[in-house]
ROLUMRO-637133 format. One record per residue (C-alpha): y, x, z. Coordinates in pm, 1 decimal. Layout:
N
<atom y="Y" x="X" z="Z"/>
...
This chain:
33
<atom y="0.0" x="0.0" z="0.0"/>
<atom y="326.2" x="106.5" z="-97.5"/>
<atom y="604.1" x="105.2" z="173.7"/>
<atom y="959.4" x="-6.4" z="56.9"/>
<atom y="1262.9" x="28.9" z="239.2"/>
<atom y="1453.6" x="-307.9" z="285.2"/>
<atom y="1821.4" x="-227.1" z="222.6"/>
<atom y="2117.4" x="-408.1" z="127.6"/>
<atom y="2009.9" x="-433.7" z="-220.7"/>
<atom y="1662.9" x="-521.6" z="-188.6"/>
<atom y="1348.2" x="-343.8" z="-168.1"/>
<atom y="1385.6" x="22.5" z="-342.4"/>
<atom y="1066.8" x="206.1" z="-449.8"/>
<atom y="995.2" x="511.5" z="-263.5"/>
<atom y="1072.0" x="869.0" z="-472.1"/>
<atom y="643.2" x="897.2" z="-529.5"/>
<atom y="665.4" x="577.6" z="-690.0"/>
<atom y="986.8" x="592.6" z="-920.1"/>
<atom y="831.8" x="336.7" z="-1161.7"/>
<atom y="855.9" x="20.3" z="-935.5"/>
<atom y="1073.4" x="-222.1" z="-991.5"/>
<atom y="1350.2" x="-266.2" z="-736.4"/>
<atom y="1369.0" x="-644.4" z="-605.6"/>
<atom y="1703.5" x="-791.4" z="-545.3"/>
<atom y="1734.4" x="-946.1" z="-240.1"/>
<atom y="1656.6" x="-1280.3" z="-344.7"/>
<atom y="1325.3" x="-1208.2" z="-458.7"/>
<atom y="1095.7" x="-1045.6" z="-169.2"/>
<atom y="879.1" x="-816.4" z="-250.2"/>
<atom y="500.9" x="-920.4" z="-359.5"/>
<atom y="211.2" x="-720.9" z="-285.1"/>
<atom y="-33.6" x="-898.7" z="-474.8"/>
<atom y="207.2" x="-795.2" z="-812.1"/>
């Protein structure tokens, strides 16, 4: 499991994992995705 760091923009994908999308905070993040 990937841990993301909730911030005032969302959820933003940790440096080892550059690819993932970053989630405004509207949409939470979904682990099953």
């Amino acid at each position: 499991v990937v841990d993301f760091a909730k911030t005032s923009i969302g959820y933003i994908p940790p440096i080892s994992n550059p690819d993932a999308v970053v989630f405004p905070p509207s949409i939470p993040y979904d682990p099953s995705k």
